[in-house]
Every structure is written in C-alpha cells, then in structure tokens.
N, C-alpha and C positions, 0 to 999 in steps of 0.2 A: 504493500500500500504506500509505503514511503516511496519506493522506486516511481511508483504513477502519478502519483504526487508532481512528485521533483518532473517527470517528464513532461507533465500538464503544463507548467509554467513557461516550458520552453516556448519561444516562439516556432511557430507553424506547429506547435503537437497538441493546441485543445482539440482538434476534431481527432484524433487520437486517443483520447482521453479513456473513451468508452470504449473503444475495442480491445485496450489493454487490460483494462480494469475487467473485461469479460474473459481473456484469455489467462489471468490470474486465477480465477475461476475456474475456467475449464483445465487448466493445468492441475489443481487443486485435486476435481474429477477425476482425470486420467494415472493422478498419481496415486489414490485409492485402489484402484486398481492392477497396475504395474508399479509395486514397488521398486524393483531392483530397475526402470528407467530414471536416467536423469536426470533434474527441474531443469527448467530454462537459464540462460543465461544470469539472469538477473536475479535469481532467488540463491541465498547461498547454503551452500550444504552445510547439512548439521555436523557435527565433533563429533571424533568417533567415539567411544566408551573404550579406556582401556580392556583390555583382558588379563586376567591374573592369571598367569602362569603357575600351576605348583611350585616348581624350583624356584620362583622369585617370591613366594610367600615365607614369612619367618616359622621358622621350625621351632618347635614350642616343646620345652624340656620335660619328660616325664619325671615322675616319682614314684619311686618302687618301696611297697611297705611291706614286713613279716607279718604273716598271718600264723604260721605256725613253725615249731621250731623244736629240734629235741636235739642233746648233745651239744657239743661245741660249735663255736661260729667266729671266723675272724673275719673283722672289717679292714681292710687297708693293711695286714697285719696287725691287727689291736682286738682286743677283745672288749666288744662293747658292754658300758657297763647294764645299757638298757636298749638290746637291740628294736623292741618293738616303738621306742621311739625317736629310730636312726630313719629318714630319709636317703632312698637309694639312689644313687645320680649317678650320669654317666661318669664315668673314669675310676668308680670304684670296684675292687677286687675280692672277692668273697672267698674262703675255703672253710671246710664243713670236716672235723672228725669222724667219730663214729655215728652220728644223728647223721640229720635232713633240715631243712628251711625252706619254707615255702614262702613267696616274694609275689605279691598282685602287683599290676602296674595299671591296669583297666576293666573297663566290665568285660569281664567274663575271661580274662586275660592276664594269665601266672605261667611262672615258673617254679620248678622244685628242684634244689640242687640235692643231691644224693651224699651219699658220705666217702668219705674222704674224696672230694674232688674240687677242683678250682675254676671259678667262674668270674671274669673279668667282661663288663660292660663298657665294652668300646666304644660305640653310638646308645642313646637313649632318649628319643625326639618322637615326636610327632608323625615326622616323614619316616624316622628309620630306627631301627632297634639293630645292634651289632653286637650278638656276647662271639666271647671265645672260651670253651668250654676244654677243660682236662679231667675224664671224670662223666659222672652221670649227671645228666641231666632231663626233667620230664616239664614238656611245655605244653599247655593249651592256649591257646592264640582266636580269640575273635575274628571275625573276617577283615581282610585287609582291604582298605579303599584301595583304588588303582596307583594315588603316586605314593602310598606306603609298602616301607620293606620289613620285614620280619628276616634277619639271617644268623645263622648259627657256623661259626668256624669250632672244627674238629681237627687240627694238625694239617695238612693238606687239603681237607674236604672242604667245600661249603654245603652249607643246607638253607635252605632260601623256602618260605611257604606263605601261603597266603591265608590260613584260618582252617586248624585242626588241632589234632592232638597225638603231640610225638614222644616219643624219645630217644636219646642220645649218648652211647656208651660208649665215649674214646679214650681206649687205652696205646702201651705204648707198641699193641701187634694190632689191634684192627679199629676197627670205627664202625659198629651195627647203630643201625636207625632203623626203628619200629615204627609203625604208623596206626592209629587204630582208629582212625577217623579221618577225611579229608584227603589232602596231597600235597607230599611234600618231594621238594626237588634237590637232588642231591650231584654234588660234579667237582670235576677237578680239571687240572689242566687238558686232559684229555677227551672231555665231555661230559654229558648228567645223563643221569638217570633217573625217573621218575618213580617213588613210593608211593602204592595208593594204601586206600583202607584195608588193614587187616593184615597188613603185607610187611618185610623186613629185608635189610638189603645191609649185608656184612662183609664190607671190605679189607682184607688183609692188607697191612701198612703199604707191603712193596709190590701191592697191585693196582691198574687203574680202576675207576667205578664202576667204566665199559665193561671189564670184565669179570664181573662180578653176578649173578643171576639176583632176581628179587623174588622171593621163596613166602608162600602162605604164612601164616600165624596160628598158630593152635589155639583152640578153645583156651585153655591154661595162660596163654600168651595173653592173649586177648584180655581176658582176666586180671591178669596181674598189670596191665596198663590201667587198664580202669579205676585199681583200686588205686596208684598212682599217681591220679588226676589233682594237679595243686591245688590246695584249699583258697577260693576264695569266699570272701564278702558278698552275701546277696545283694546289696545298693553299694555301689565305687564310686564315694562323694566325701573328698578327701576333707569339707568340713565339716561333715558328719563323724569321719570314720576320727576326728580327731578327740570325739568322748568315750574311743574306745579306749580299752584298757587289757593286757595281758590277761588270761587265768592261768592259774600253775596249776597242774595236774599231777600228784605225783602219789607214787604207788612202792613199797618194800619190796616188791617183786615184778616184773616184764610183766603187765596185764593189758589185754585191751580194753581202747576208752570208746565208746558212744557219747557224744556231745548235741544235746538235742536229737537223738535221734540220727546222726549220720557217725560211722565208724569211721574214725581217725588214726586206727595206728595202736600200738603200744605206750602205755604210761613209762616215763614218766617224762611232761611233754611241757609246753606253754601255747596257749592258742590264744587269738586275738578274737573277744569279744564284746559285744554292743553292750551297753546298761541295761540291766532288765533282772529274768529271774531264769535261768537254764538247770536242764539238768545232764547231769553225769553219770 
C-alpha cells in the first residue's frame, strides 16, 4: 500500500493508481494459492526463520544419582562419605569391590556397575553418553531421539544403541554382550555386528567382531538379565528425588530383601527411597 501510495503521486501515474492497487490484490489471490511463487517486484520477501541444527544447540549436562548400592564404591578414587548424595558428572570414574551400584540418569534410564569393575564417564550430555567400561556392566537405556548417542567402549569394541537392555562383560580374553531386549550394535575397526533381543555375541580379545557368530540366549540367560535390570525411581525429577533419603538394609547373614514388593538382591544393601511408609 505504501509502494501505490508513493506511485500515485508521481506525475503521469494517478490513472495508474487503480490498476495497481487491484493487482496488489490479485497478487495477494494468486499467492494463497501458489505459495512457493514469487511476489512481485515490489513486495519484499519475508526473513527466513533460522533453523536449529542439533549440533549447534547447547548440550545440557546430565546427572547421575545411586539408587542402590551394596559393598564398596570408589568415587574419583575416594571413598564417599555419602554416596547417595554424590552427583555423577561427566569425567568421573567409579570402581565397585565385591557389591554393585546402580546409577539412574533418566526416566526409565540406568546403569549397574557389577563388582569388581571400572567404569569411567567420558561424555554425559544431552546429545551423548560415553562410558568406558572394565568389568561388568548392565544398562537399560530409554529410546534414543535421532541426534542422541548412547555408546559403550569395551577395550577395542564399541557398543552404540538406541533404547534397550544390555549387558557388558569385558574382561582381559573376551568382551560378551547380551541383549534381552531391543538392539544393540557392536564393531570394531573391522566392522559391526548387530545384537538383537535374546541374542549374545562373544568376542575373543584377538579376534574381529566379523568373526564372531551371534548365538540365542537361554531361558536361564534371559532370566538372569532380567533380574539385573538397574533399579530405578518411578518419577526422575531430580527436585523431587532431592527429599529422598538412603534406607540401610542390613541383615547377620546373605538374605534376600523385597522392598515394597519388588526383589532387590541380597541384604545387606542401601537403596534410595521417597518419604512415606515401605515395607521390607
């Protein structure tokens, strides 16, 4: 309207006036219905709306809490005085005696380090999780958005997944990875190989992955993954979970515990729970 404005005044363009002011109009028309045609001269194109890249959005650091715990625990090598209200971040190094520790980082998404093994949090973000495992380790992993990584280093191997439940036993002859749900991908310099559910792929140190077969799971197998599934938190709301409080569970002799109803293992243990009234 300013442009026909401004032309109206010109001399020789009031009888102009009205045809422009019409064709304003009909362009308006025409552009209802072919969007991806271009306005006239004289109309100028809108801004375009950036686009956010994943890679160029800020990665947002995770925190990794114990939910359960039996045995020793070293943080950084130190021994915390109160692990259940240590903050787990990237760059810190865990190793576990003769217990386990079980670490949530999200809903529905932990880890359990097994005993005597060592577990080092490389990356711990938003976009990408990086441990490097010596040692057993059992993860369930929520599904992955497309630009998150979920990856597990074994000595050589990687293990890279997008939302299941594994585990990972690298010693100093081989590296077996279970799978009991989902699919996880496993490789080396030489290529991957794919684990699905149910399934276990055990590579001797001085072989490639290629050459390795991926072999069923037994009933018993199966079994014992499941009972290995890391404990977490029903709601992961980390200013909720902060009126949580340790329970100590302890027993004169190796006994299994039931905590509300769900079996956790052997006494004598610490688990992390909500304010209220449970039983044992």
């Amino acid at each position: 309207s300013v442009s026909t404005e401004r032309r109206a005044k010109q001399p020789g363009r009031e009888s102009r006036a009205g045809w422009i002011a019409a064709g304003v109009v009909a362009a308006a028309a025409v552009a209802t219905l072919f969007v991806d045609r271009p306005g006239p001269p004289t109309f100028r194109e809108p801004l375009a709306m950036p686009v956010l890249h994943p890679e160029r959005v800020a990665a947002k650091p995770l925190t990794g809490l114990i939910n359960r715990l039996t045995g020793d625990l070293m943080i950084d090598g130190l021994r915390p005085a109160d692990p259940f209200r240590v903050s787990l971040a990237a760059g810190n190094v865990l190793a576990t005696g003769d217990g386990r520790v079980d670490i949530q980082f999200g809903d529905r998404s932990a880890f359990a380090l097994g005993p005597h093994s060592r577990l080092e949090l490389v990356r711990f973000d938003s976009r990408a999780i990086e441990l490097v495992v010596d040692g057993t380790i059992d993860v369930e992993v929520a599904t992955r958005a497309p630009d998150q990584h979920f990856t597990v280093r074994a000595g050589l191997r990687e293990i890279e997944v997008r939302g299941t439940q594994f585990r990972i036993v690298h010693t100093t002859k081989t590296t077996d990875v279970s799978c009991r749900h989902g699919l996880v991908a496993v490789r080396d310099a030489g290529g991957q190989r794919d684990v699905g559910a149910a399934r276990r792929l055990v590579i001797p140190t001085d072989k490639p992955v290629l050459g390795e077969t991926v072999a069923a799971l037994s009933i018993d197998e199966v079994t014992e993954l499941a009972d290995a599934t890391p404990l977490t938190m029903p709601v992961w709301d980390l200013t909720t979970l902060g009126n949580s409080a340790p329970l100590a569970i302890t027993s004169t002799s190796r006994r299994g515990v039931r905590l509300d109803g769900v079996e956790l293992g052997d006494a004598p243990m610490h688990v992390r729970v909500m304010p209220g009234r449970h039983t044992v």
